[in-house]
Each structure stands twice: as structure tokens, then as C-alpha cells.
N, C-alpha and C positions, 0 to 999 in steps of 0.2 A: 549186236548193233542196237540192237530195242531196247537192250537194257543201259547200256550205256546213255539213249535217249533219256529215260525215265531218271536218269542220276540225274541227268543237265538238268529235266525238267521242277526234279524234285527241288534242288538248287535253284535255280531262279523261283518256285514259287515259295523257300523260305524268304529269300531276299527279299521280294516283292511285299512279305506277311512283315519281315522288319521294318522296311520302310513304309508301308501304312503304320505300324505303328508307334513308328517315330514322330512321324506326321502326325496321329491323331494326340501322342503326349504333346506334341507342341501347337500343335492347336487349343488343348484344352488349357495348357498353360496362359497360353498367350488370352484365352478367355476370361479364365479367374481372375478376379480384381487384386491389382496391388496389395500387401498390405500399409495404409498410410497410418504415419504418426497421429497417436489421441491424446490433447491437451485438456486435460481438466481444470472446470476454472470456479472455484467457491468464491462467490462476493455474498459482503455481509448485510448488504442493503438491496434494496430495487434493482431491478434492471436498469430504469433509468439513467438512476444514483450512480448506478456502478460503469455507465456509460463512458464518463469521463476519462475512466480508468483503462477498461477494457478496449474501448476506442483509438488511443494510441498504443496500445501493444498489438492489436494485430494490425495495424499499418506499418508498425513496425518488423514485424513479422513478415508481410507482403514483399517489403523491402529486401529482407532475406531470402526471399523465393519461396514463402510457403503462402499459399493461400487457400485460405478454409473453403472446405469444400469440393477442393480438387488434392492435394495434396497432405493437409491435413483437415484433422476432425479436433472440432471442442466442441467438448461437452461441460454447458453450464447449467448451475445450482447456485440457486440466492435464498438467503437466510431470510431476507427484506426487512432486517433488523426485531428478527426475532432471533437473539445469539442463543437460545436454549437448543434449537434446530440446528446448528454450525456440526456438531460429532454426527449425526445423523445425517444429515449432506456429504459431508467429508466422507462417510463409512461406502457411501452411493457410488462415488466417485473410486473407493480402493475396488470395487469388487468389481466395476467394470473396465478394472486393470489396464487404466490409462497408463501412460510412459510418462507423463509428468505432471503436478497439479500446482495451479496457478494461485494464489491468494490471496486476495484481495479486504483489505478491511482491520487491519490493526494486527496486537499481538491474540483477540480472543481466536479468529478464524485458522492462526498458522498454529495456535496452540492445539484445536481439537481434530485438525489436519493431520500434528503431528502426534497426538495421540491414536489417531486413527490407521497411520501406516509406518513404518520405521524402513521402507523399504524404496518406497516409490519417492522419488526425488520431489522436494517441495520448493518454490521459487514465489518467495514471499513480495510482494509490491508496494512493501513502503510499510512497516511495522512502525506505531509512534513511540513505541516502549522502545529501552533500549536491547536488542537482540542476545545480547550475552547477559546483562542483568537480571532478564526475563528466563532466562535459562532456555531458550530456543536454539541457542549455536553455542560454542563451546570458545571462539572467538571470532573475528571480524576476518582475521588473516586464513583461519583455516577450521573454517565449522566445525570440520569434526563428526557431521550428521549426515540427514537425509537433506535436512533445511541449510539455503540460500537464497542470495538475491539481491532486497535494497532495503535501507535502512532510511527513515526520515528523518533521524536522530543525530544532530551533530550536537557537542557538549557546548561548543564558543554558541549556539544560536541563543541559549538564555540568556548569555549577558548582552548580546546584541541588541534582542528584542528590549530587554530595560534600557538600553543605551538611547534605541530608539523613542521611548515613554519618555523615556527623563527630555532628551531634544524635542520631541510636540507638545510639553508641558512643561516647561522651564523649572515653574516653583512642584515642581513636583519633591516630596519627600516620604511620605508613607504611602507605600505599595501593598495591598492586598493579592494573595495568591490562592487562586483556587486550589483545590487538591485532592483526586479521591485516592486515600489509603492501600484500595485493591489497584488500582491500574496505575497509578500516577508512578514518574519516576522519582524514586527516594534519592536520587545522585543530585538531582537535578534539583530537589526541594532543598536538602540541607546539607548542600556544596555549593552549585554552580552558581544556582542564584544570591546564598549571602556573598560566596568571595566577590562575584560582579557588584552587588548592591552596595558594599564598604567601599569599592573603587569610585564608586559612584554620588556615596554619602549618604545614600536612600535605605530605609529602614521596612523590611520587608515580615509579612505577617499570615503565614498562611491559613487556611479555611477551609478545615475537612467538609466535603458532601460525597453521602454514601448513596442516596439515592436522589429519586425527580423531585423529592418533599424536602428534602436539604438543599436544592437550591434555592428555593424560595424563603426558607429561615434563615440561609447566608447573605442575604441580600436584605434581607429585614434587619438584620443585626450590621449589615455593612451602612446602610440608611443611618443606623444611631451614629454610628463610628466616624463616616464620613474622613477615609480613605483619599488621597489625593489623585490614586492611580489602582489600577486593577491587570495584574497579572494572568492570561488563562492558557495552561500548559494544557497538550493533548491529556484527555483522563480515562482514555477507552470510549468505549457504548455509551456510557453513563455522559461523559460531556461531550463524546462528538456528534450523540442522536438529540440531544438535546442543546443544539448551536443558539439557534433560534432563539428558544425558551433564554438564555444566560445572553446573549447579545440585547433582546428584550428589555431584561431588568436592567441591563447595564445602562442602555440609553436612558431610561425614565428615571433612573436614579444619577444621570447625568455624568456619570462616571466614565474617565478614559481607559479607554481598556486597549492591551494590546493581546495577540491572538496568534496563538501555531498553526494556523493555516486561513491560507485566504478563501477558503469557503463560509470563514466568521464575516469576513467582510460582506461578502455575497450576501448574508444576511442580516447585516444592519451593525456590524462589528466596528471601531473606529480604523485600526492598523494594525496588520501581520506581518511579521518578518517573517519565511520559511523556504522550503526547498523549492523548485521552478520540477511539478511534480511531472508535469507532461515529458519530460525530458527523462526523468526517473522512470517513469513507466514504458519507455521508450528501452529504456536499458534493459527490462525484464526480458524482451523477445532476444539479446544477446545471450540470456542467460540458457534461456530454453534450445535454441541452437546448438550450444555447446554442450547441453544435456543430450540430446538427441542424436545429436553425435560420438557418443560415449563416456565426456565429461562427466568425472563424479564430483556430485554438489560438497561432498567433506573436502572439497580441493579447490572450489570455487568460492574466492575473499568475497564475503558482504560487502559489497558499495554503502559509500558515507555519502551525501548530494554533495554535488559540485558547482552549482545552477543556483541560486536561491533571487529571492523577489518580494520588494517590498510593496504593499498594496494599501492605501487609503481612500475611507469612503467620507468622501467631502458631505453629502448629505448630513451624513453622523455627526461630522464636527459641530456642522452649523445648528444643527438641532440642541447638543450640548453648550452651545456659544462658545465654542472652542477655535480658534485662527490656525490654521497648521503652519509653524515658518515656514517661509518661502523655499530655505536651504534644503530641510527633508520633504518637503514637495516635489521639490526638482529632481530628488534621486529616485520616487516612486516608479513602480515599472508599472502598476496599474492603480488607474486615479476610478472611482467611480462621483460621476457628478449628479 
């Protein structure tokens, strides 16, 4: 009888040793923190600068149910437009084996991104080069890569934007084209723009500048020339850190210039045709979702904008003694007065 006791008891107190420590693995589980998704995010300017950008994706992102801080983590790195720094941030970024990396700032930051990992999914936010030209994706339908995203690059926006020049300056006939050699897009220099320019009857002339000292010998030399109009395509680092500096000469040399993005206007630019970018950056937390979810980026089509907007800065005209017709007035989506 005592021994039979001692089975039962022996039994209940393994039972009892399983169930504590069932209890205590699920206590400890239920201790240890989730693990949540880490978005890595390179921009190649400021924080500030890059605010614009990084600002609506993760509202957009909110939107989808992630919110930083609770659900996910980003981790951000800004170059602050010193691009030497871009491979050396990017490198930061592989080795604290984020799940996806964000990037922000043209084709220099997705270039040294995607030098830096061939692995970790790259979701580019608005490259101004063209994405397969550039040799970053292998096509728009089906990359091919680690790299996806968006694209700011549509090909009809070059003749547009002349279309646009030629209509706020009537007698418009010889166009000046900036252009720098390393960044600029060659499709877009000598295709897009003669086929549109012969539609149009306007005679187009472009103006290599390799660095900050060749803007100001293009514009010395455009002073003699006296240009009717002034062409400025995205040109990389080189002309989007230097907006300012090239909107500057433009006014004082009174020249109409039109512009690939409305951040020229923001700074003293006359008119930009371009993408409606908050909308495009909005796109990227779609992107990231579907990464996150197992989506592989070689399967995910590059977005072309779908949104675009045209912005004029009345200040600028009046300063040039320029009248904007009424007609392309009326279509602007933002007027600055």
C-alpha cells in the first residue's frame, strides 16, 4: 500500500514539475519582446531636407498599421549632402541587418545602397535618373534585383515641360539646356527633348556643367548668347544641391527657365512641370508592406507618377518682366505670390 502511495505521489509531483514548467516557458515567452520589423532609411540631405520625404511615408505607413516605435523600428542615416558618406551609411545600415532599406535622394544613394547589399530589399523613393538606364533595375516590369519602388522619370514629362516654356513665352525659340554628363539623362538630352523641340519649332542647345565652377562659366557664356529660354533637367547632387545657386543666375540674367521639380520654384525658379511627389512617397510604405510580407522586390514593377503638378512663381515673372498668360495660370496647381 505505501508503495503504491509513493507511485501516485511520485506522479503527481512529475506532473506538477511539468506544469511549473510549462508555466514558467510561457511566462518567459510571453516576457521577451516581440520581434518587430527594422526599416532602414538613407536620405542624402539633412533631416530637415529629408523631412518632406520621410514625412509622408511613414503616415503612410501609420495608415497600414505600423507605427514606429511600437510595431516597427527605423533606423535613420543622412549623408546631409556630403554623397562621399552615401557607401559608408548604406554599409551601417547592412550590418544592422535591417529587413528593408528606404532611400531617399536620387540615383547616387540607391547606387551605393545597392552596392553595399545584394541581399536586403532596397525601395528607392523617386530616383531622377532613369532606373534601367542607370542600370539600378534590369526593367520597370520586373527588376530583376534587390532594387524597387518609384521612379520620378516619365519620358512625355520633357516635352511637356517645353510645351509648357514655349506657352509662358510665346516668342520663345532658342532653349538652352543644362546638362551634367555624369548624371544627366543621355535619353532625355538627345531624343526626348529634340523629337519634342522640332514639334514645337524651338531649337534646343545644351550646356555641359561638371562641377559648382561650371555653373557660373555657363551662365557667363549664356549672358553673351542670350537664349530665349532655359531648360533644367534633374542633374544628380551636382544640380539639385545647387537649386538655388542656378535659379539665382537665372533670375538676374532674366532668363525663363523651366524646372524638374517644384522645390526650383521654392527657390526663386520661374515654372516646374513634375511628379505630385507627396503622393509618390506615399506609394513607398505600399511598397515596404509587401516586402515585409514576403514580397520579393525582383517581382515588384517600378512605379512611373501618376499625379504630376504644375507650379509657378509669380514673384519670378514680375522680377523678369515676364506676364504668365492667363490660360497656363489657370492650370497651375501651386501659384507662389
Amino acid at each position: 500500500m505505501s508503495s503504491k502511495r509513493t507511485s501516485v505521489n511520485l506522479i503527481i509531483v512529475r506532473v506538477l514539475c511539468l506544469l511549473l514548467t510549462f508555466l514558467a516557458l510561457t511566462v518567459t515567452e510571453a516576457q521577451q519582446p516581440k520581434k518587430i520589423p527594422r526599416i532602414g532609411y538613407l536620405g542624402a540631405l539633412t533631416p530637415d531636407r529629408e523631412s518632406s520625404r520621410a514625412g509622408p511615408i511613414r503616415l503612410a505607413l501609420r495608415e497600414l498599421g505600423y507605427i514606429e516605435g511600437r510595431n516597427i523600428a527605423i533606423e535613420y542615416r543622412y549623408a546631409e549632402g556630403n554623397f562621399g558618406r552615401l557607401r559608408e551609411l548604406a554599409t551601417e545600415l547592412v550590418r544592422l541587418k535591417v529587413d528593408v532599406i528606404v532611400v531617399g535622394g536620387g540615383f547616387d544613394p540607391v547606387k551605393a545602397t545597392k552596392d553595399a547589399t545584394k541581399i536586403i530589399p532596397i525601395v528607392m523613393t523617386g530616383a531622377g535618373a532613369d532606373p534601367v538606364e542607370a542600370g539600378l533595375v534590369e526593367s520597370l516590369a520586373r527588376p530583376g534585383g534587390n532594387v524597387t519602388g518609384i521612379t520620378l522619370v516619365s519620358r512625355e514629362l520633357g516635352g511637356k515641360r517645353l510645351e509648357l516654356l514655349k506657352e509662358t513665352v510665346p516668342k520663345l525659340t532658342r532653349v538652352a539646356v543644362l546638362f551634367n554628363p555624369t548624371r544627366g539623362s543621355v535619353r532625355e538630352l538627345k531624343h526626348d527633348l529634340p523629337v519634342a523641340a522640332r514639334a514645337l519649332e524651338l531649337t534646343v542647345r545644351s550646356w555641359e556643367i561638371r562641377d559648382v565652377d561650371g555653373i557660373g562659366k555657363v551662365f557667363a557664356a549664356l549672358n553673351k548668347e542670350r537664349p530665349d529660354g532655359l531648360y533644367v533637367p534633374g542633374g544628380g547632387p551636382l544640380i539639385n544641391t545647387n537649386l538655388s545657386r542656378i535659379t539665382d543666375f537665372a533670375l538676374k540674367s532674366r532668363l525663363p527657365a523651366v524646372y524638374q521639380t517644384s522645390d526650383a520654384v521654392a527657390a526663386g525658379g520661374l515654372i516646374s512641370y513634375a511628379a505630385n511627389v507627396e503622393d509618390s512617397y506615399r506609394r513607398v510604405a505600399w511598397y515596404i508592406d509587401r516586402i515585409l510580407k514576403g514580397a520579393k522586390p525582383a517581382e515588384l514593377p517600378v512605379e512611373q507618377p501618376t499625379k504630376f503638378e504644375l507650379a509657378i512663381n509669380l514673384n519670378t515673372a514680375k522680377e523678369i518682366g515676364l506676364t504668365i498668360p492667363p490660360h497656363v495660370l489657370a492650370r497651375a496647381d501651386k501659384v507662389i505670390k
